[in-house]
C-alpha positions as CSV (number, residue, x, y, z in Angstrom):
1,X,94.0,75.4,65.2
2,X,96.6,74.4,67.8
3,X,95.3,71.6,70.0
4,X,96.4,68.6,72.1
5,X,96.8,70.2,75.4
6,X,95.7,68.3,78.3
7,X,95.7,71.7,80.7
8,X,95.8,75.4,79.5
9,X,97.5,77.6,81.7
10,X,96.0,81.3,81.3
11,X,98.5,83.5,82.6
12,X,102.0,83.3,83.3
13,X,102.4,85.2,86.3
14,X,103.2,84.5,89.9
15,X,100.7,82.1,90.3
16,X,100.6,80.4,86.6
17,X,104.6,79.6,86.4
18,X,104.0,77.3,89.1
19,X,100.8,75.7,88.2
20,X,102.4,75.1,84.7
21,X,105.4,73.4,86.3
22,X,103.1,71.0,88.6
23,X,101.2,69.3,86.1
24,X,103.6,69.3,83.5
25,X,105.4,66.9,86.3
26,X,102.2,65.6,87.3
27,X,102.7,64.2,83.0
28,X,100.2,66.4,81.3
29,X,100.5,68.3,78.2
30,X,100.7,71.9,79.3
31,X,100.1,75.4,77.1
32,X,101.1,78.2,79.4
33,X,99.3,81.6,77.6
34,X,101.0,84.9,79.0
35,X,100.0,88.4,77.7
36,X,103.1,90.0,78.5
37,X,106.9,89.4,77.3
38,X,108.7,85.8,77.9
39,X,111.3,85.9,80.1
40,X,114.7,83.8,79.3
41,X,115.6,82.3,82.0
42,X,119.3,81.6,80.8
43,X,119.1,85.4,80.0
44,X,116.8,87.5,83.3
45,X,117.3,91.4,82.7
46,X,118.9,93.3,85.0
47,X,116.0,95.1,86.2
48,X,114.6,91.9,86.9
49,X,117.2,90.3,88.8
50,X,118.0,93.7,90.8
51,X,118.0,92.9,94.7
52,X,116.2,96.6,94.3
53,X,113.1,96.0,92.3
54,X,113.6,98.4,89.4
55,X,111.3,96.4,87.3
56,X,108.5,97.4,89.1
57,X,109.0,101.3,87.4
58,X,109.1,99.8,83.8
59,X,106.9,100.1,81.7
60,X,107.3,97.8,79.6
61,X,106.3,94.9,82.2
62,X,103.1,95.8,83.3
63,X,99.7,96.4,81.4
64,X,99.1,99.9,79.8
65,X,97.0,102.4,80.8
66,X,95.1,100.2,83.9
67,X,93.9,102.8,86.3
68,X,92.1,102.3,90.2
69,X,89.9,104.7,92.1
70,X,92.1,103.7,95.1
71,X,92.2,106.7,97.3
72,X,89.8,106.7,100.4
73,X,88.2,109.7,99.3
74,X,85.1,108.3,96.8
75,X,85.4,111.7,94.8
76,X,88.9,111.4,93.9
77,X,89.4,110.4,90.8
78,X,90.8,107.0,89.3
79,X,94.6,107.1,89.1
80,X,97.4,104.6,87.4
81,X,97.5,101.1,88.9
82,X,99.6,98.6,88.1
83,X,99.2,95.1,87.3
84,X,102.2,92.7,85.9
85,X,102.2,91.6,82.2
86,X,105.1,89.7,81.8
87,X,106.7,86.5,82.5
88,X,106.7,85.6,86.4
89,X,104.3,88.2,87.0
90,X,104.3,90.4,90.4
91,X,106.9,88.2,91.6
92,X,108.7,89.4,88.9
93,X,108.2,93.4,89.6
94,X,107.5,94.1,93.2
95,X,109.5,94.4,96.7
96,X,109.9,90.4,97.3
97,X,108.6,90.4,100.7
98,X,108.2,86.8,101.7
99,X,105.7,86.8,104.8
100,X,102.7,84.0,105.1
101,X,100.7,85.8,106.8
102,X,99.0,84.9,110.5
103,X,97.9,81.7,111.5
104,X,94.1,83.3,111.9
105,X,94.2,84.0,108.5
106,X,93.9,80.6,107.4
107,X,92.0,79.4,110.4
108,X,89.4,81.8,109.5
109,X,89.5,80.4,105.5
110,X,89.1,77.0,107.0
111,X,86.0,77.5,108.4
112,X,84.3,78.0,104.8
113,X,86.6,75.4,103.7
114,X,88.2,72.8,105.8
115,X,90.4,71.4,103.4
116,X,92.3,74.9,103.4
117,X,93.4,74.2,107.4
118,X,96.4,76.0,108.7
119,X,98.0,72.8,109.0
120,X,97.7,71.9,105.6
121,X,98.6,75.7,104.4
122,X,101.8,75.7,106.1
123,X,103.1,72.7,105.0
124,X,102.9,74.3,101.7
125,X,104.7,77.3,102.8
126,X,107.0,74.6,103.9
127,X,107.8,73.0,100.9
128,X,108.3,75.8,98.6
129,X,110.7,77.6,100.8
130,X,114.8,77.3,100.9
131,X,114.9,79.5,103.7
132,X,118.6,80.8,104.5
133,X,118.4,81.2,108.7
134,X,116.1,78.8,109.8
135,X,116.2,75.0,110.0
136,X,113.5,73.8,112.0
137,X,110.1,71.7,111.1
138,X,108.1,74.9,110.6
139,X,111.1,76.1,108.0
140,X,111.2,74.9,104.1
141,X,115.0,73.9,103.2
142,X,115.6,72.9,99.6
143,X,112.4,74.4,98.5
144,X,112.6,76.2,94.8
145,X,111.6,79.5,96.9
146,X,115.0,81.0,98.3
147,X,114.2,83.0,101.3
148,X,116.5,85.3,103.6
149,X,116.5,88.0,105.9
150,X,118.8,91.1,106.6
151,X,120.2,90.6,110.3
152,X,120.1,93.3,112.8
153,X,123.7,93.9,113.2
154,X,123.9,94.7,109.3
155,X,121.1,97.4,109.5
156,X,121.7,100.6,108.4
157,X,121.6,103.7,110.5
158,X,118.0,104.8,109.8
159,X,116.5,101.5,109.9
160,X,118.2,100.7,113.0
161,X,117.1,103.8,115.2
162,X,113.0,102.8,114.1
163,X,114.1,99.3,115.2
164,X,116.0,100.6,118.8
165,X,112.4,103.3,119.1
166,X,110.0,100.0,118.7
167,X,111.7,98.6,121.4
168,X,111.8,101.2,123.5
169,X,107.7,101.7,122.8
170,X,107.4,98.3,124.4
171,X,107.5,96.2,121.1
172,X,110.0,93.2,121.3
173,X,112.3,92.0,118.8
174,X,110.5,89.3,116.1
175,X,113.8,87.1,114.6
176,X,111.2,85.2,111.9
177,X,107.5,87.1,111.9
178,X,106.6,84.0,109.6
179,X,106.6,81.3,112.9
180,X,105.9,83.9,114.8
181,X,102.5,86.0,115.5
182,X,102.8,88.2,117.9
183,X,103.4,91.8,117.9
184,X,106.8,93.2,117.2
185,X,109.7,94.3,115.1
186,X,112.4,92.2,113.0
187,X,114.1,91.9,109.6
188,X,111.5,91.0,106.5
189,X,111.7,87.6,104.5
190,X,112.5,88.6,101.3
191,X,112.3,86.1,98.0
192,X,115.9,86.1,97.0
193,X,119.4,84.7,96.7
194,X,122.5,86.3,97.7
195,X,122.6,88.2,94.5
196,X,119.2,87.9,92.8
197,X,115.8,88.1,92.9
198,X,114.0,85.0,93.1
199,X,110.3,84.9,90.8
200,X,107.8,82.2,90.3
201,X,109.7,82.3,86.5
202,X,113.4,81.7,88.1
203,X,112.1,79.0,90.5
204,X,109.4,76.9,88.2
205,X,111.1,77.5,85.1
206,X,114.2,77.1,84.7
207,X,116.2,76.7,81.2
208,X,116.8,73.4,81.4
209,X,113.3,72.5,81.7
210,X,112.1,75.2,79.1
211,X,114.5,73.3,76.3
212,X,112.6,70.4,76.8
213,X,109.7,71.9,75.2
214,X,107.3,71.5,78.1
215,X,105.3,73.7,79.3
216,X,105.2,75.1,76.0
217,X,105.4,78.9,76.7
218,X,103.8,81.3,74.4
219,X,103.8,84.7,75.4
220,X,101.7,87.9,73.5
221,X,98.9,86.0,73.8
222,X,96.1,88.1,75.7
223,X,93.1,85.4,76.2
224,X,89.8,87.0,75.3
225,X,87.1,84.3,76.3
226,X,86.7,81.3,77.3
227,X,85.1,78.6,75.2
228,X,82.6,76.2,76.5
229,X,80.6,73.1,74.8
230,X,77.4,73.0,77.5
231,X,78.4,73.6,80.7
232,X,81.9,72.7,80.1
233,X,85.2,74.5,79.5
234,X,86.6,73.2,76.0
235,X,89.5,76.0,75.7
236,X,90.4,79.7,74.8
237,X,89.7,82.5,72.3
238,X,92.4,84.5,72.3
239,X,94.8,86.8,70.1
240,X,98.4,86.8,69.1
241,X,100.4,89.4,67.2
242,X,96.9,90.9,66.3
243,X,95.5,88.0,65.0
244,X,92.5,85.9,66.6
245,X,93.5,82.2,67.6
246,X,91.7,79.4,69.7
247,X,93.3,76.7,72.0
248,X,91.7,73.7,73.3
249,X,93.0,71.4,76.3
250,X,90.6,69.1,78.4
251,X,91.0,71.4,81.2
252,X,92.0,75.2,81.6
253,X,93.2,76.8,84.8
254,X,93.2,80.8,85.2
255,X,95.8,82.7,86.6
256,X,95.5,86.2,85.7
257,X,94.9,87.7,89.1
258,X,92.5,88.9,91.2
259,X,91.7,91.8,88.5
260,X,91.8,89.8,85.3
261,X,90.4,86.8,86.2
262,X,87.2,87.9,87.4
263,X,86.9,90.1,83.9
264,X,88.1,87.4,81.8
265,X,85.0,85.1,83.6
266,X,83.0,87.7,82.8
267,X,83.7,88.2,79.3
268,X,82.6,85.0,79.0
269,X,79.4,84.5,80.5
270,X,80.5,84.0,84.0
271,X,78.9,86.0,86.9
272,X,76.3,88.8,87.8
273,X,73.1,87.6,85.5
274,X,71.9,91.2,85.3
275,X,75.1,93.0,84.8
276,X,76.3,90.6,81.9
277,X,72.7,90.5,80.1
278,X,73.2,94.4,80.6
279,X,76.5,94.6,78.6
280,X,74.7,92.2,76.2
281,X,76.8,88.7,76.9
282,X,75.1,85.6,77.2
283,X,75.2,84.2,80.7
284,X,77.0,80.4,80.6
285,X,76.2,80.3,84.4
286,X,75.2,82.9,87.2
287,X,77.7,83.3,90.0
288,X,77.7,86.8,91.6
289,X,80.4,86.9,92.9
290,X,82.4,87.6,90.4
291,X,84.5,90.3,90.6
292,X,83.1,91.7,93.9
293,X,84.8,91.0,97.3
294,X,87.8,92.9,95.9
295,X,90.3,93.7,98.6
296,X,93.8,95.2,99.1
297,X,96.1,96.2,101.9
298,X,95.8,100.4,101.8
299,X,98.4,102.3,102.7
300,X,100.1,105.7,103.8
301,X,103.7,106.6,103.3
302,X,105.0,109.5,106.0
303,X,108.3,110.0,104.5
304,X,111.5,111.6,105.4
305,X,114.8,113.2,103.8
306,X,117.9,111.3,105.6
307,X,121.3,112.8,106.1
308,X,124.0,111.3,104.3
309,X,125.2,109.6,107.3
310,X,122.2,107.6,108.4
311,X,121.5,106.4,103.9
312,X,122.2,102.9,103.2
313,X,125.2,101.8,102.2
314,X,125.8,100.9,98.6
315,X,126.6,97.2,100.0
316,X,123.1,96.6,101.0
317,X,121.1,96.9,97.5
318,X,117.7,95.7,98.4
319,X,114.5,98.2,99.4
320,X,112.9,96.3,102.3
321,X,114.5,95.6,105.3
322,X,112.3,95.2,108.8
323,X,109.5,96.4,110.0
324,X,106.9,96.3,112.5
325,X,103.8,94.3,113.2
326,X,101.0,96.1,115.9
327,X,97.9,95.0,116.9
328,X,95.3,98.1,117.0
329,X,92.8,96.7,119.6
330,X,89.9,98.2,118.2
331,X,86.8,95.7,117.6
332,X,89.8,92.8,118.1
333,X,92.1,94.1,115.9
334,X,95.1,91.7,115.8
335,X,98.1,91.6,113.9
336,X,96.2,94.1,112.0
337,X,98.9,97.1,111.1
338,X,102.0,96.8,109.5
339,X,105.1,99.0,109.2
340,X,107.8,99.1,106.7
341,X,110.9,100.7,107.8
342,X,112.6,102.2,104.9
343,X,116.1,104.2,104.7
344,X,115.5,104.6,101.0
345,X,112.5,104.8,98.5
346,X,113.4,104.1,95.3
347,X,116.5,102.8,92.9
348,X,117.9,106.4,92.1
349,X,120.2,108.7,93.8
350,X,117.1,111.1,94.7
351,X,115.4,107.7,96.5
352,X,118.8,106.6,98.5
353,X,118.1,110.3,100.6
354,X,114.7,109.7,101.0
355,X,113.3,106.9,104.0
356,X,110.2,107.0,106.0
357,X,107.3,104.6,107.2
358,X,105.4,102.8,105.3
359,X,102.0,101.9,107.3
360,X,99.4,99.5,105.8
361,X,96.2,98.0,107.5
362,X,96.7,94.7,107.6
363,X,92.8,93.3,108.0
364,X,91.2,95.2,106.0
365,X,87.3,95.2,106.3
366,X,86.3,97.5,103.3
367,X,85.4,95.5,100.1
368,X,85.3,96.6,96.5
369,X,84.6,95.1,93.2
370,X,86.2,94.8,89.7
371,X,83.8,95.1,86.6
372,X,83.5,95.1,83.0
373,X,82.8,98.7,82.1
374,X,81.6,97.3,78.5
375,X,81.4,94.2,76.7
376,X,84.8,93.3,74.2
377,X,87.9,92.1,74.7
378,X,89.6,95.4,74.4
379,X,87.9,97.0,77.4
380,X,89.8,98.1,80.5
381,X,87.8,97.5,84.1
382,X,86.1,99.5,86.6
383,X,88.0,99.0,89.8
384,X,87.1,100.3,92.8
385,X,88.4,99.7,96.2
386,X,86.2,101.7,98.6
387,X,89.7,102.0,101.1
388,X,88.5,103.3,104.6
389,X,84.9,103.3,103.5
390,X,84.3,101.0,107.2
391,X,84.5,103.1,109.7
392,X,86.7,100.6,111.6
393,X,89.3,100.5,109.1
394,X,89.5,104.6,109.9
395,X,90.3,104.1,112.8
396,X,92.8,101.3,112.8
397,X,94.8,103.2,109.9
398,X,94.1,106.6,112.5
399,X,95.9,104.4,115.1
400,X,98.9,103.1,112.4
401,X,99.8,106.6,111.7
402,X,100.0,108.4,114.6
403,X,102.1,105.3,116.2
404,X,104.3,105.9,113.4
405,X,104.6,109.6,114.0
406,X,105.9,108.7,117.5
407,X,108.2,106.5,115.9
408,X,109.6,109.2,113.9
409,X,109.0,111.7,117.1
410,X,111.4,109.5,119.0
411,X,114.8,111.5,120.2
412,X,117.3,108.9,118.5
413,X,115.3,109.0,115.0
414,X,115.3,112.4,115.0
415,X,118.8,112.5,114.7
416,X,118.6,110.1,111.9
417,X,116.2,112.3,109.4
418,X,115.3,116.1,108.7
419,X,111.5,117.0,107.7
420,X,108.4,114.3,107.9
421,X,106.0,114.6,104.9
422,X,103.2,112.8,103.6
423,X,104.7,110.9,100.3
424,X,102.1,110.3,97.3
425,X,103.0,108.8,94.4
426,X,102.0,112.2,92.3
427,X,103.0,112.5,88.6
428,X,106.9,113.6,89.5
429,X,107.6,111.3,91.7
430,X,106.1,108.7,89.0
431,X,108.0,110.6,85.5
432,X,111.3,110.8,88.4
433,X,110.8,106.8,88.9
434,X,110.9,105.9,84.6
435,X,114.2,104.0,84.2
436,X,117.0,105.8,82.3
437,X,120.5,107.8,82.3
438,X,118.4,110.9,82.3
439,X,116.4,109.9,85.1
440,X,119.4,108.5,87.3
441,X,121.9,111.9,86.8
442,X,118.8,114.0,87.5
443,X,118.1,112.3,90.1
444,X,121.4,112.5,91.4
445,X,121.4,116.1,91.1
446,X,118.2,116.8,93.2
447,X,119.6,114.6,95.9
448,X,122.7,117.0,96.0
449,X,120.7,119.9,96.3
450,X,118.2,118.0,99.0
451,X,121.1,118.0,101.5
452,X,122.1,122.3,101.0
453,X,120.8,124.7,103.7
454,X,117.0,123.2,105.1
455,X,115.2,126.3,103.6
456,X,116.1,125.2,100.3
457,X,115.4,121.6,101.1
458,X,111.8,122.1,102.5
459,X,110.9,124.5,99.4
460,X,112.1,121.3,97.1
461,X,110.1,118.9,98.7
462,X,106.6,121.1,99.2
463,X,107.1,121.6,95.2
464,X,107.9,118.4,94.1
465,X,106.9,115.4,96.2
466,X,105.2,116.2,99.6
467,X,101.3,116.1,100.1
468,X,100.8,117.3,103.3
469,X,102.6,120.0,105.6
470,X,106.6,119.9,107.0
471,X,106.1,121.5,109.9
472,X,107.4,119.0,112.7
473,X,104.9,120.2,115.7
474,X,102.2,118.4,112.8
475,X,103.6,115.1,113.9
476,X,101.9,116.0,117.5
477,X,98.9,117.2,115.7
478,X,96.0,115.2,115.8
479,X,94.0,116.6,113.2
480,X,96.8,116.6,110.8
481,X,97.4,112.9,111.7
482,X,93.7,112.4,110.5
483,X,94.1,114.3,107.7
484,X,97.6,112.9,106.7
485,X,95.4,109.7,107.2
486,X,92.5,110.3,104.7
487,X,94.0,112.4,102.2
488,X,97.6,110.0,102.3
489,X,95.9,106.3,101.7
490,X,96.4,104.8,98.4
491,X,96.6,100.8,97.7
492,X,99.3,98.3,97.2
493,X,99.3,96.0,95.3
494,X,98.0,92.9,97.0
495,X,94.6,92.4,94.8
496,X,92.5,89.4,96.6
497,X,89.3,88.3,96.7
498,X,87.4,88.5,93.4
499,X,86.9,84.7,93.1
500,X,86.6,83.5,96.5
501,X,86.8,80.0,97.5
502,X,83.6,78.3,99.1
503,X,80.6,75.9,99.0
504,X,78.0,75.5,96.3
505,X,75.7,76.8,98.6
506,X,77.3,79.9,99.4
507,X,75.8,82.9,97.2
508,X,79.3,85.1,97.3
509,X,81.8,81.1,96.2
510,X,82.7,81.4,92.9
511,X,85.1,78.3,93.0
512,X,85.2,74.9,95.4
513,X,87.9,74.0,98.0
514,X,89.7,72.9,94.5
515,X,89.5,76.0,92.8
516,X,86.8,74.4,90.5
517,X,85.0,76.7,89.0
518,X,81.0,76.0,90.7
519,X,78.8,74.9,88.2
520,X,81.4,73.9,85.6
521,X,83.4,71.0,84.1
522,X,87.2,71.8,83.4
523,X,87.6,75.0,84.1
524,X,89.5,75.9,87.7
525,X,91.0,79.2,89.2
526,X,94.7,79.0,90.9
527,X,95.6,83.0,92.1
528,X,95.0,85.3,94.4
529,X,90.9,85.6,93.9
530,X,90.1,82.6,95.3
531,X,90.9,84.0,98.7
532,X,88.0,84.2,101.2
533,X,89.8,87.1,103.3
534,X,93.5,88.8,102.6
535,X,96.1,87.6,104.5
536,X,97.8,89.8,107.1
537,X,100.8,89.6,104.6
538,X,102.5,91.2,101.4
539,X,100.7,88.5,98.9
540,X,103.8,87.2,96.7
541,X,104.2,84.1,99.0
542,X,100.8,83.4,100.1
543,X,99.5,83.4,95.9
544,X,102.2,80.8,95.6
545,X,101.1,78.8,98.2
546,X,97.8,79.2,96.6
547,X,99.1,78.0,93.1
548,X,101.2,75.5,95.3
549,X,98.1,74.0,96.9
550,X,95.5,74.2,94.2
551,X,97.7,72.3,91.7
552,X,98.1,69.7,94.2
553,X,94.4,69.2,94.8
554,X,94.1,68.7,91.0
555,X,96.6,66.2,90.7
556,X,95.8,63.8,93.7
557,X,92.2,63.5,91.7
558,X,93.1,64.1,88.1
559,X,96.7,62.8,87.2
560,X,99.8,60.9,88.3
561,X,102.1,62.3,91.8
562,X,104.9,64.3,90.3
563,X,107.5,62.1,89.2
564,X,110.0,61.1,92.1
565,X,112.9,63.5,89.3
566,X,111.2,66.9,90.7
567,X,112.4,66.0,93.9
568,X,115.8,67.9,93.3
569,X,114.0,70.9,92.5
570,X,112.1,70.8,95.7
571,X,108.7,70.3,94.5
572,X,107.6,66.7,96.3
């Protein structure tokens, strides 16, 4: 039975890589536990490293058959979801946008906790980041989090006319919308090098720290329960190559996300008294909020096909370039829509001719909940996001799209793109998206016959990957605007909330300011659940700071500062 751990690490994703990496310099004995494939970092794929995130359409990186009911419409029915399950995690697979998110979003945390202040959460942000254009107090340089922009000279043609239409709606030009929090457009912060993606695996563990032997990294290894002598957290059931195995440590920290944690603490006796005495587990302690406060940023795509002239150049291979931040107004709505600009949609030759607007509500008031639909450790969850289900988040994402159809309304856009349509991510788009030669020369050959005669074009696209009407006097349309609205919203993939940070005394905490576990000895919770309220931000950055912050909080009570070595890798 392998033992001797001072800290199990469940999950060696975004959050977990880092968490492993802090107390292995803080001089414990770490076991990092990650149900996916290791990662050599001497060795990253291609797909991985890819300035365009390609890993995010393989398969073989993300868990198998997970499925949401994420559309706004409550009758539709649950469709594929994706969740990481490999080395590095989300920061591994998805777009690398690197914003923190608004200053009120942390003020507002920091009234259920006040150790969680903005202050403190952006000195955080602070010290993980290398960031490329800035250099100020407010900016991380040397950080192990590389972080750059795309300036607006370099833009390309597509991206450029949404920028010059912003500006002539009135919205002014944002140079760093991470210091910054007021309305406008600019280029996006993206987690990267000059040439590479940059994941919580890259930065945290790097080979020559993996040679050493510690963390010891073993990957396969899909945690089942937690184990627990009183009310104390003694280690892990899990199993490896098919095979049950247990692992004990004196403390053990979850990072699986804000889906998997709250199942995993429900497997194991943590959470809604009646629901787990329903599914027949014994309840270790009652805290119910498990798995509810479930949030996500929804959003709606209104695509476009882009002339040959107006596509990114070769030159520039990442997705996500600028975009907009608006402010709806309605019952205070601040800071509270976002809009991606994109001049292509995926890594193919089919996605380089296809651009559009991306719109997401930032401040999303809608909750839903993840739950066990059975007891076992083979079962997959009931998740359920209830998007648009307050009728204040209908009308904020009402007033996101249709400033985004005058976006695309605009004269000089216009003569940057052909036909609008609603974009869904319906099974061709999703078979069109599998990596492979196939894939890429078919690809190729629908984007050949996308720019013939528009007849042709607009009979493609109504077959193959629009959800909603070409006809550009829709744009003007409010009733298709709402429609394109209800029927168009599907979620991202910024899962929060499941676990959320607070006070003993608060029925809906499932964890202290220290990501302790309430109730519990040596267990703690360092990812995305434990936030009170999303942030107004794409979540890769703000789950580090999270892992960041929470690790820190563990080691000024429970072992030695990092060592003064970790200073060259920008940890101190």
């Amino acid at each position: 039975m392998p033992s001797g751990f001072d800290v199990i690490v469940v999950g060696g994703g975004t959050s977990g890589c880092i968490v492993a990496r802090r107390f292995v310099d803080g001089g414990a004995r770490v076991l990092l536990l990650e149900a996916g494939q290791d990662i050599d970092p001497d060795d990253v794929p291609s797909d991985i490293s890819d300035l365009y995130p390609r890993s995010y359409y393989n398969p073989d990186y993300a868990w198998p058959g997970l499925q949401a009911q994420q559309q706004a419409d409550p009758a539709s029915p649950p469709s594929p979801f994706t969740q990481a399950r490999v080395l590095g995690g989300g920061s591994a697979l998805m777009g690398m946008v690197a914003l923190r998110g608004l200053s009120a979003d942390y003020e507002s945390w920091s009234k259920t906790v006040p150790e969680w202040s903005t202050a403190e959460v952006e000195r955080t942000f602070v010290r993980l980041e290398d960031d490329a254009d800035f250099a100020d107090e407010r900016h991380g340089r040397g950080g192990p989090i590389a972080v750059r922009r795309l300036d607006r000279a370099s833009w390309p043609a597509f991206v450029a006319a949404l920028g010059a239409a912003s500006e002539r709606a009135g919205f002014r030009y944002i140079a760093d919308f991470n210091t910054d929090d007021r309305d406008g457009f600019g280029p996006l912060p993206l987690s990267r090098t000059a040439s590479s993606r940059v994941s919580s695996a890259s930065a945290f563990l790097p080979g020559w720290l993996r040679a050493g032997g510690s963390p010891r990294v073993q990957s396969g290894v899909e945690v089942d329960q937690l184990l627990f002598s009183g009310s104390r957290c003694v280690g892990v059931r899990a199993t490896a190559g098919g095979q049950p195995v247990t692992f004990h440590a004196d403390r053990v920290v979850v990072c699986g996300g804000a889906v998997f944690t709250p199942l995993l603490l429900q497997r194991s006796g943590i959470g809604d008294a009646n629901m787990l005495r329903k599914l027949g587990i014994e309840v270790v302690t009652p805290l119910g909020g498990v798995g509810e406060n479930l949030q996500n940023h929804p959003v709606v795509y209104l695509a476009t096909h882009i002339p040959r002239a107006a596509r990114q150049p070769r030159s520039i291979r990442q997705g996500f370039i600028a975009g907009l931040r608006a402010s709806s107004g309605i019952e205070g709505g601040f800071g509270d829509l976002n809009a991606a600009y994109l001049n292509k949609s995926s890594w193919h030759g089919l996605g380089e001719s296809i651009g559009g607007l991306g719109v997401s509500l930032m401040a999303p008031r809608s909750r839903g909940s993840v739950r066990l639909a059975q007891a076992g450790s083979s079962n997959r969850p009931e998740i359920l996001f209830n998007f648009l289900s307050d009728p204040v988040d209908r009308r904020r994402m009402q007033f996101g799209v249709e400033l985004a159809a005058e976006l695309l309304a605009d004269g000089d856009v216009r003569k940057h793109r052909h036909e609008v349509f609603t974009a869904g991510y319906n099974q061709v788009v999703r078979a069109l998206n599998a990596p492979g030669f196939r894939n890429a020369a078919l690809t190729t050959l629908i984007a050949a016959l996308l720019d013939g005669p528009g007849f042709g074009r607009r009979s493609m696209l109504r077959i193959g990957m629009s959800t909603g009407a070409l006809s550009e006097r829709r744009l003007r349309d409010p009733m298709w605007r709402e429609r394109t609205m209800l029927a168009g919203t599907f979620g991202t993939y910024h899962v929060a909330g499941t676990c959320a940070m607070g006070p003993a005394d608060d029925p809906e905490a499932v964890v202290d300011y220290r990501g302790d576990v309430i109730g519990l000895d040596g267990l703690t919770i360092a990812d995305a659940s434990i936030m009170r309220t999303i942030p107004r931000a794409n979540t890769n950055l703000p789950v580090q700071m999270v892992a960041m912050r929470i690790a820190d909080l563990q080691l000024n009570s429970s072992y030695p500062h990092p060592s003064s070595s970790a200073g060259a890798e920008g940890l101190t």
